[in-house]
C-alpha positions as CSV (number, residue, x, y, z in Angstrom):
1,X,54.6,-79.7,129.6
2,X,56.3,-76.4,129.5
3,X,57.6,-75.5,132.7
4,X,59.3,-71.8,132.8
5,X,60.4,-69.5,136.2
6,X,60.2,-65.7,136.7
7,X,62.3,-63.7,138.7
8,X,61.1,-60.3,140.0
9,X,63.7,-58.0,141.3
10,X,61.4,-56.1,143.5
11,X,61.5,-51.9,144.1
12,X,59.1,-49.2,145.6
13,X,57.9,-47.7,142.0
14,X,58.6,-50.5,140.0
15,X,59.5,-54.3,139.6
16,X,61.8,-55.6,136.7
17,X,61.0,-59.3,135.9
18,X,62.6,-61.6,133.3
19,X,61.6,-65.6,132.9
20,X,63.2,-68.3,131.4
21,X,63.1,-71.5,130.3
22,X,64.9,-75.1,131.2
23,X,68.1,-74.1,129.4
24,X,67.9,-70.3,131.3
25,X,67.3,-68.8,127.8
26,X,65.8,-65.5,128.4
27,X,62.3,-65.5,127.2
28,X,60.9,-61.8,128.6
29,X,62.5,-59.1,130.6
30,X,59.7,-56.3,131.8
31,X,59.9,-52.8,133.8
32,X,56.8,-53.2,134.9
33,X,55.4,-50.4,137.7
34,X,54.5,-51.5,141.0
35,X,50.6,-50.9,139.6
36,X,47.8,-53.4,139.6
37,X,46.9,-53.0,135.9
38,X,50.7,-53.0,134.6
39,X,51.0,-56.6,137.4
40,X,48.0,-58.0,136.0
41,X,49.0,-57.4,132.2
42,X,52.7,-59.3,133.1
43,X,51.0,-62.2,134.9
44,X,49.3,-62.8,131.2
45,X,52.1,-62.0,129.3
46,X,53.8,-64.4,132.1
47,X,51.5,-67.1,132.2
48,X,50.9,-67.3,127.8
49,X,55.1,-68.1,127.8
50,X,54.8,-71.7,129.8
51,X,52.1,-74.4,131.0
52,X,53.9,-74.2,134.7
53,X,55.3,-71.3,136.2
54,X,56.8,-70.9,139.3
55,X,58.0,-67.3,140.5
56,X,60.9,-65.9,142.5
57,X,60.8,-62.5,144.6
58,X,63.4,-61.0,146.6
59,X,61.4,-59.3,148.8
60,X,58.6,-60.8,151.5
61,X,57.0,-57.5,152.4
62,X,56.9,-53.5,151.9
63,X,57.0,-52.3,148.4
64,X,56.8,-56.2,146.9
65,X,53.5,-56.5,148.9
66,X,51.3,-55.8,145.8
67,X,52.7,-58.0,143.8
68,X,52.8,-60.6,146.2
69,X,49.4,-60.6,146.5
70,X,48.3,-60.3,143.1
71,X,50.6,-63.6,142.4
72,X,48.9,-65.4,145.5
73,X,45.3,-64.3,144.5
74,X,46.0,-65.8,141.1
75,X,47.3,-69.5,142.9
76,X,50.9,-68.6,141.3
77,X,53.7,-70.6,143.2
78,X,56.2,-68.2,144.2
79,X,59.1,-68.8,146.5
80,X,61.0,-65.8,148.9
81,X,64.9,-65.1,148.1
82,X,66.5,-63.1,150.1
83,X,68.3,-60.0,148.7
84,X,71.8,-61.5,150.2
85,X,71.3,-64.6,148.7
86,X,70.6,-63.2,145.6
87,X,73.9,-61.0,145.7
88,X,76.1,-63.8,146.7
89,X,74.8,-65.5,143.9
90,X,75.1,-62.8,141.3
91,X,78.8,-63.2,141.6
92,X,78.9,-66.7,139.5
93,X,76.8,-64.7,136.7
94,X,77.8,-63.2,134.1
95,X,77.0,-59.7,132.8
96,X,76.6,-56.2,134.6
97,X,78.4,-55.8,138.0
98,X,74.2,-54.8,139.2
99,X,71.1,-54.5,137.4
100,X,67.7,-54.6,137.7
101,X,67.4,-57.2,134.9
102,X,70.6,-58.8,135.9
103,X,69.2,-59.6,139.8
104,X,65.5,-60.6,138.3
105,X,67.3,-63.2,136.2
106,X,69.6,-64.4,139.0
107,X,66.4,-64.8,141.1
108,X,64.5,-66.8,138.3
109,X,67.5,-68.8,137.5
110,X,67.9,-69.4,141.4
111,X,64.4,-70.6,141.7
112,X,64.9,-73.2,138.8
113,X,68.0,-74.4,140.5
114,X,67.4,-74.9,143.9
115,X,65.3,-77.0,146.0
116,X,65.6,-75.3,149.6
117,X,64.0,-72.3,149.0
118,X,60.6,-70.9,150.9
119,X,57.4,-70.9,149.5
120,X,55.7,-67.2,149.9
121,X,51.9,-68.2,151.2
122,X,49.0,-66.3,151.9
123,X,49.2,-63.9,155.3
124,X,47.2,-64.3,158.5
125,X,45.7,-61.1,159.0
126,X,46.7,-61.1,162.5
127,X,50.2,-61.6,161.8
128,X,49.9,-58.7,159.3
129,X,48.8,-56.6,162.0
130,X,51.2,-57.4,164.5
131,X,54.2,-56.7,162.1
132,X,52.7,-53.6,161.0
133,X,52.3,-52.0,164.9
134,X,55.4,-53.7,166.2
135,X,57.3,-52.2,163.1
136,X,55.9,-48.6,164.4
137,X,56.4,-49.3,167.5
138,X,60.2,-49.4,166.9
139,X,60.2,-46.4,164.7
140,X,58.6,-44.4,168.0
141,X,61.3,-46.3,169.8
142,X,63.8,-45.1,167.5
143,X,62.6,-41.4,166.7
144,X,62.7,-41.1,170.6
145,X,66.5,-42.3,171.3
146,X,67.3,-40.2,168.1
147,X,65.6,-37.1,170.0
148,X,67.1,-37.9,173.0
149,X,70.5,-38.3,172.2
150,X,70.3,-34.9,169.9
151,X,68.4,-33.1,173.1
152,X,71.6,-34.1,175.4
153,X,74.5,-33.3,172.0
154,X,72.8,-30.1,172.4
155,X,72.8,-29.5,176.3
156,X,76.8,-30.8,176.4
157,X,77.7,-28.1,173.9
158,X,76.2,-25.2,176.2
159,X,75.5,-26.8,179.7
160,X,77.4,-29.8,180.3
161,X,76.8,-29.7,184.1
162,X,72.7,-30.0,183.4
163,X,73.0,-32.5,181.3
164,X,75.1,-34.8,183.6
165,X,72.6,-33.8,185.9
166,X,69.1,-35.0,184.0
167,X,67.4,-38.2,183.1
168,X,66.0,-37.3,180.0
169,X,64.4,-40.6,179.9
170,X,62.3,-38.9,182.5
171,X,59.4,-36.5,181.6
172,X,60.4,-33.9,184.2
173,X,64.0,-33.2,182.7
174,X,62.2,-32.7,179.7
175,X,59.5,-30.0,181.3
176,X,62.4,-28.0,182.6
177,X,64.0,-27.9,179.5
178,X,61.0,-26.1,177.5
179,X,61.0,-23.7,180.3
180,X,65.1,-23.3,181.2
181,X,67.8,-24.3,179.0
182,X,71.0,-22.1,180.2
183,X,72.6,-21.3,183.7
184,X,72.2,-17.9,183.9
185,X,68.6,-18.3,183.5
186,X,68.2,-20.9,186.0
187,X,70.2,-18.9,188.2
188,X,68.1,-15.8,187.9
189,X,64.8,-18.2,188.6
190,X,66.3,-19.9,191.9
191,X,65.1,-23.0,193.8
192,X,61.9,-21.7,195.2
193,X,60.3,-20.1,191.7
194,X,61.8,-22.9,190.2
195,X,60.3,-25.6,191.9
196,X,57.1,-24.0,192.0
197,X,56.9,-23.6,188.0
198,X,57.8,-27.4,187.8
199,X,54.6,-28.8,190.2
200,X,52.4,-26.3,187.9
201,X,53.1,-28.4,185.4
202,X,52.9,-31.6,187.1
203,X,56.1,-33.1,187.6
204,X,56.9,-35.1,190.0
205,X,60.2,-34.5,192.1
206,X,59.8,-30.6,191.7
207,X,61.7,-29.8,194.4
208,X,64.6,-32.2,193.6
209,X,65.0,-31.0,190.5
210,X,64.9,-27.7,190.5
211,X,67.7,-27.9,193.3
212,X,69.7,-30.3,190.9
213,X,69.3,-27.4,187.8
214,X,70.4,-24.8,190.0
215,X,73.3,-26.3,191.4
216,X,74.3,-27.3,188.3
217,X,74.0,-23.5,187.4
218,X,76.0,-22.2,190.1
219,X,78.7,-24.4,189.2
220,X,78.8,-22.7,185.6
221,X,78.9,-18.9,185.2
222,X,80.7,-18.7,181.9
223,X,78.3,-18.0,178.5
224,X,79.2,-20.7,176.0
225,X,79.5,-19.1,172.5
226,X,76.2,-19.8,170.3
227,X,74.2,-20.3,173.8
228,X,71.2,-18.6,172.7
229,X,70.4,-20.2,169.3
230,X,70.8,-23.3,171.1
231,X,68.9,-23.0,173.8
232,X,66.0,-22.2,171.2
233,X,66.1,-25.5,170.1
234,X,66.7,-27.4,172.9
């Protein structure tokens, strides 16, 4: 029985995958898009080379999920190895320093070799789910620290005293800010009308803040070169 493996050196756009037999003798090597029709047409081409095939992939999710599932749906064996894995390994091949065809053959040759590697199976929706939301989750998490951190870089450069002053991990700061963004026009607003513009828009503390921003302004009377544009995007 003619058994052969295929590695796929997965991409967003496109996969490259090259098989081989019991010796490693190179039997295909395919750019193949990361398209149904052009997966379909390899998994013949694939499956005409060898009675039993067994398949590599260096990638468990993202843009290899296509062709996962097209190899699963078809009850191919394929096994998961990790990018890293497959660069350490790369090193005792022969060849280009990196290539697509290079890194699809180290896969294949790896999953003919060795014996410890994980079998890619069929996801639980559920799971699926939960990956997907908690992956978003984190971007949210991530897009907010990033606009955070550029909110106070900005605030240093023209106000430094404000932004020691504000928790910006607080939504009242960040009211204030679309409203006020320098000293003098905090000072020219004082406590009182200040306070008062803050509990119109429903934040909590109005008093203590707006005390806080206008201390903060007294303490700074000098116009910080490139104020203005700044304050606009603050």
């Amino acid at each position: 029985m003619t058994a052969i493996w295929a590695g796929i050196d997965a991409g967003k756009t496109h996969h490259h995958c090259v098989v081989i037999d019991d010796t490693g003798k190179r039997l295909l090597s395919r750019r193949v898009a990361n398209d149904e029709g052009e997966l379909l047409k390899l998994l013949g081409d694939v499956l005409a080379l060898g009675e039993m095939t067994a398949w590599g992939i260096d990638l468990a999710d993202g843009g290899a999920g296509l062709v996962i599932a097209v190899l699963l749906s078809h009850g191919q064996h394929l096994l998961y190895i990790p990018g890293r894995a497959v660069n350490r390994a790369s090193e005792g091949y022969r060849g280009d320093g990196k290539t697509d065809a290079k890194d699809a053959a180290v896969i294949a040759d790896q999953a003919r070799v060795r014996r410890d590697l994980m079998p890619v199976r069929p996801g639980d929706e559920l799971v699926t789910e939960l990956k997907v939301l908690t992956g978003r989750r984190r971007d949210l998490a991530d897009d907010r620290t990033r606009a955070i951190n550029r909110l106070r870089g900005h605030l240093t450069g023209i106000f430094p005293g404000l932004e020691r002053e504000l928790d910006l991990g607080n939504v009242g700061p960040l009211v204030l800010l679309t409203g006020y963004q320098t000293p003098a026009a905090i000072r020219r607003t004082g406590v009182r009308r200040l306070a008062t513009w803050l509990r119109n828009r429903k934040v909590r503390g109005a008093d203590q803040l707006a005390a806080a921003a206008v201390q903060a302004a007294e303490n700074q009377h000098t116009a910080v070169p490139g104020e203005k544009i700044t304050a606009q995007v603050v």
